[in-house]
C-alpha positions in Angstrom: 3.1 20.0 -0.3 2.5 16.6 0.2 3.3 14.1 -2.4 3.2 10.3 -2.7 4.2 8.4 -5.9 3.7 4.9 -6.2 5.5 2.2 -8.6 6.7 -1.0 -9.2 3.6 -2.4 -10.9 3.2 -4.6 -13.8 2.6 -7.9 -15.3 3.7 -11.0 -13.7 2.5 -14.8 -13.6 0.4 -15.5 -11.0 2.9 -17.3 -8.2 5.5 -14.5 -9.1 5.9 -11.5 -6.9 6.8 -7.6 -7.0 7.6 -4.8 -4.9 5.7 -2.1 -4.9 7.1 1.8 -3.9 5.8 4.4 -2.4 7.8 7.4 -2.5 7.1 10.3 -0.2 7.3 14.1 0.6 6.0 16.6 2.7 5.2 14.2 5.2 7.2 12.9 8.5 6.7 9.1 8.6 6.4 9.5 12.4 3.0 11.6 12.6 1.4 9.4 9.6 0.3 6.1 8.8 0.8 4.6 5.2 -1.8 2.6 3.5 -1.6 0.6 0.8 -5.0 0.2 -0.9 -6.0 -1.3 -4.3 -9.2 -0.9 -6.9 -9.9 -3.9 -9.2 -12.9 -2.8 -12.1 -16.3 -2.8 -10.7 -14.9 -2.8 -7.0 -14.3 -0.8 -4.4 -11.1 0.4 -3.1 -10.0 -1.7 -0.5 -7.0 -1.2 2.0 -4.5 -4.3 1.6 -1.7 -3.0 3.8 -0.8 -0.4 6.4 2.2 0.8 8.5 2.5 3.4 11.5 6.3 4.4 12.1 4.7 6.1 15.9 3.8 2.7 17.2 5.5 0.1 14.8 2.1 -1.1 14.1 1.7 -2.8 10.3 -1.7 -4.1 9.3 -3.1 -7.1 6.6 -5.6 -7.5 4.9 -6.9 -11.2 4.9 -6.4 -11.0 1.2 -2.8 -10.5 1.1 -1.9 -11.6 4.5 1.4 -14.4 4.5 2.1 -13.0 1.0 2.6 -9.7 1.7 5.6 -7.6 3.4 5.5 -3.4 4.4 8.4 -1.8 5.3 9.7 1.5 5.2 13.5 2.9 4.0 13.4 6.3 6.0 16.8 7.2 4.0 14.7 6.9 0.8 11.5 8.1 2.2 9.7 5.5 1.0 7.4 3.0 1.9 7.2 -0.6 0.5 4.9 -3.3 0.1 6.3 -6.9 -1.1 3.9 -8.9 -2.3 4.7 -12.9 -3.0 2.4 -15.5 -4.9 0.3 -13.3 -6.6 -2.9 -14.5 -8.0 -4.8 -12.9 -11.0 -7.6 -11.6 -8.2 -4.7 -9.9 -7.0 -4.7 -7.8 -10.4 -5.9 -4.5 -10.2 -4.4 -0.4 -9.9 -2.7 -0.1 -6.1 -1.9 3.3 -4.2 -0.4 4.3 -1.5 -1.7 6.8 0.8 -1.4 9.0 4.2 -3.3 9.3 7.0 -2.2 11.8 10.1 -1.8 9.3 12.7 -0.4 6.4 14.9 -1.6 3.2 14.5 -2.1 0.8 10.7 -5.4 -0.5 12.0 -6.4 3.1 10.3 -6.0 1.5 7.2 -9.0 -1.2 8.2 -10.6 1.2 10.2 -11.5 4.3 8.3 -11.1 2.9 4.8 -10.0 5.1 1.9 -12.8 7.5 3.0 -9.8 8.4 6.0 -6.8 9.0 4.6 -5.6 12.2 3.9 -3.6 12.1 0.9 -3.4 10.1 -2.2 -0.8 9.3 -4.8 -1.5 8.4 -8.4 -1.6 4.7 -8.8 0.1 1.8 -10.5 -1.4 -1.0 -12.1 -0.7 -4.6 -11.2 -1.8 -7.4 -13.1 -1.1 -11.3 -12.8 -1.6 -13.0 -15.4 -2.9 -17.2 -15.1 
């Protein structure tokens, strides 16, 4: 059974950062691509971040991109996402998710209508 679980939200001042963790089983990080997506009220889910293990391909949305770090701790299974100078339109609920597959661009490609599995979410919000 796959399972992702993501964490590390909260509140923090805008300029501030957090790490965000996305804890996973069932999976082999080598056949899937990790996505890192978020969902502010009254918009739609939009992928932020990605990284393949196959290829070593990570991915950035313009959004985030210079602010923003993925990485993965095989040991822990986890992926991460660092995220640096937050802004409040950087508030909203982030997941992480799979998709089988080698490359991040996924993430951009296919959207959240692509990935294969979901974790519960974890909310974020920065404060001005």
């Amino acid at each position: 059974e796959v399972q992702l679980q993501a964490s590390g939200g909260g509140l923090v001042q805008a300029g501030g950062s957090l790490r965000l963790s996305c804890a996973a089983s069932g999976i082999t990080f080598d056949d899937y691509v990790i996505g890192w997506f978020r969902q502010a009220p009254g918009k739609e889910r939009e992928g932020v971040s990605g990284i393949s293990s196959s290829d070593g391909s990570t991915y950035y949305a313009d959004s985030v991109k210079g602010r923003s770090t993925i990485s993965v701790d095989y040991g822990k299974n986890t992926v991460y996402l660092q995220m640096s100078s937050l802004k409040p339109e950087d508030t909203a609920v982030y997941y992480c998710a799979a998709r089988w597959g080698r490359s991040a661009l996924a993430v951009a490609r296919y959207g959240y209508n692509g990935m294969n599995y979901w974790g519960k979410g974890t909310q974020v919000t920065v404060s001005s």
